[in-house]
N, C-alpha and C positions, 0 to 999 in steps of 0.2 A: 245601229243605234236604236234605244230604246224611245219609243213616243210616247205621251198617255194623251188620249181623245176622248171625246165625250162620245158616247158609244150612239151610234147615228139612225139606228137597225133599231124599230118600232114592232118588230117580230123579234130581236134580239138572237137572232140567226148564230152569231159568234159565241155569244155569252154561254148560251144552249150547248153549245158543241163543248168549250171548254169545261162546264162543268160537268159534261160526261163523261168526259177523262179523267177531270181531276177528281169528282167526286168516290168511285169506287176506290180508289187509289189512296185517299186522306183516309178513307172511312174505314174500309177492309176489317180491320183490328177490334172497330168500335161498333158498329152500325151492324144488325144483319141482313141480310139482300132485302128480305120485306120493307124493314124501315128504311133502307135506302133506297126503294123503288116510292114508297109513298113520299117521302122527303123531296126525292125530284122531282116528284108531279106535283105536290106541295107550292113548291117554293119556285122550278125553273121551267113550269109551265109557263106557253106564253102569253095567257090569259092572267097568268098568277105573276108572270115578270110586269106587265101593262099595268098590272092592277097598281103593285109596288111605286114603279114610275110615278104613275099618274095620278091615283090617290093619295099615295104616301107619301111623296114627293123624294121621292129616292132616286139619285142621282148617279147613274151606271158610268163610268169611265171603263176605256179598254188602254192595256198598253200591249203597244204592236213595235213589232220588228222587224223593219224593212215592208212595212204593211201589213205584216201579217198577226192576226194577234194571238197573243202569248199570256193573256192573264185580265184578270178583271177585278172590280170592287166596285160597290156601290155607297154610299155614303146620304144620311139626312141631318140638314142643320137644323139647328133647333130640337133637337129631337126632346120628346115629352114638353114643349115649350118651356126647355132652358135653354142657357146657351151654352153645350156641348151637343157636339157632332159624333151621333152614332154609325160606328162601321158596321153597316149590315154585314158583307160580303167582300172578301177577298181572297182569288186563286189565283195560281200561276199554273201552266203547263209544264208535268214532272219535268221533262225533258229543258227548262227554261230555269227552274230554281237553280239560286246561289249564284242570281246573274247579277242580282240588284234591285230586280223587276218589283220585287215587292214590298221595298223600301222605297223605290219612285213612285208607286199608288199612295203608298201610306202618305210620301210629302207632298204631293199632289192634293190629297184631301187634306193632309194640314194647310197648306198654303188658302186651301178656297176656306177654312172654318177660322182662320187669321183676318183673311177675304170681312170674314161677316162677323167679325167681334166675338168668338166663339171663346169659351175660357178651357175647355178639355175635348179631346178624344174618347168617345168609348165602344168598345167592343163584346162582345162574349167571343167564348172558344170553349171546345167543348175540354173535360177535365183530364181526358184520356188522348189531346190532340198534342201530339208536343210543338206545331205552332207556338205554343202560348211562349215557349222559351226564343224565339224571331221575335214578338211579340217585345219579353223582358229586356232582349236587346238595344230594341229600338226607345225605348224608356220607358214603356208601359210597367204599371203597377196592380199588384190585386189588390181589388177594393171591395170584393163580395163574390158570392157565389146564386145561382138562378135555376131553380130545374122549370122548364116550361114542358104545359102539355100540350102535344101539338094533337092529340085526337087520336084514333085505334090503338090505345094503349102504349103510345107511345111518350117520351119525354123526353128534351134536351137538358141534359147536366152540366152546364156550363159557369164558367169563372167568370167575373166580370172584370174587365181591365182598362182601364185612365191614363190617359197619358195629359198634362197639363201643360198649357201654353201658356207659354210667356209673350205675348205681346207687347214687345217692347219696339 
């Protein structure tokens, strides 16, 4: 059975490991080793996860299997001071997908942005991730598109996608 915990590891021990699996493995196709070397020191440093945490107020969940975990995301309410809930980050473990795993993170974070009066989900994906069709399944919509510069010449080219709560 699947869990989802608030991830408890302030070195973010697990989080780290999975997305060193998962990330060469999503990215291969899109990403060249450079930018996926600086992307992970970037982003899953853990000076760079603490900072996320604790500055940003980003809120990491893991979901584990029989203890052991299998996938993560992290999530901020309020994000830009509205009320929708940005998904920074969501993976699973290849060996894990098409289990469920990452449709229980997704209602996981719907439930806590329900939780706080939140009116939408949002995400990016990059435009060459075909994620974004898990993504269309689950009800998300494009609603725009984002190239960000993250520095050394690099850019993320990403879809932007909403998924809207009903609060009823």
């Amino acid at each position: 059975m699947i869990s989802i915990v608030e991830n408890p590891d302030k070195n973010f021990i697990n989080i780290r490991a999975i997305a060193q699996e998962v990330w060469p493995i999503a990215y291969k196709a899109i990403l060249s080793k450079e930018q996926l070397d600086y992307m992970m020191e970037m982003i899953y440093s853990v000076s760079s996860l603490q900072k996320q945490a604790n500055e940003f107020k980003n809120h990491f969940i893991l979901a584990t299997e029989n203890e052991t975990p299998v996938g993560f995301a992290s999530y901020e309410l309020n994000y830009n001071q509205t009320l929708k809930t940005k998904i920074h980050k969501i993976y699973i473990l290849s060996n894990q997908q098409g289990k469920g795993t990452g449709k229980l993170l997704i209602d996981y974070i719907l439930n806590q942005a329900k939780q706080n009066f939140q009116d939408a989900l949002l995400l990016n994906v990059n435009k060459y991730n075909t994620s974004r069709f898990f993504y269309e399944k689950l009800g998300f919509t494009l609603v725009g598109e984002e190239i960000i510069d993250i520095g050394n010449s690099y850019v993320m080219d990403d879809f932007i996608m909403e998924y809207l709560i009903k609060n009823n």
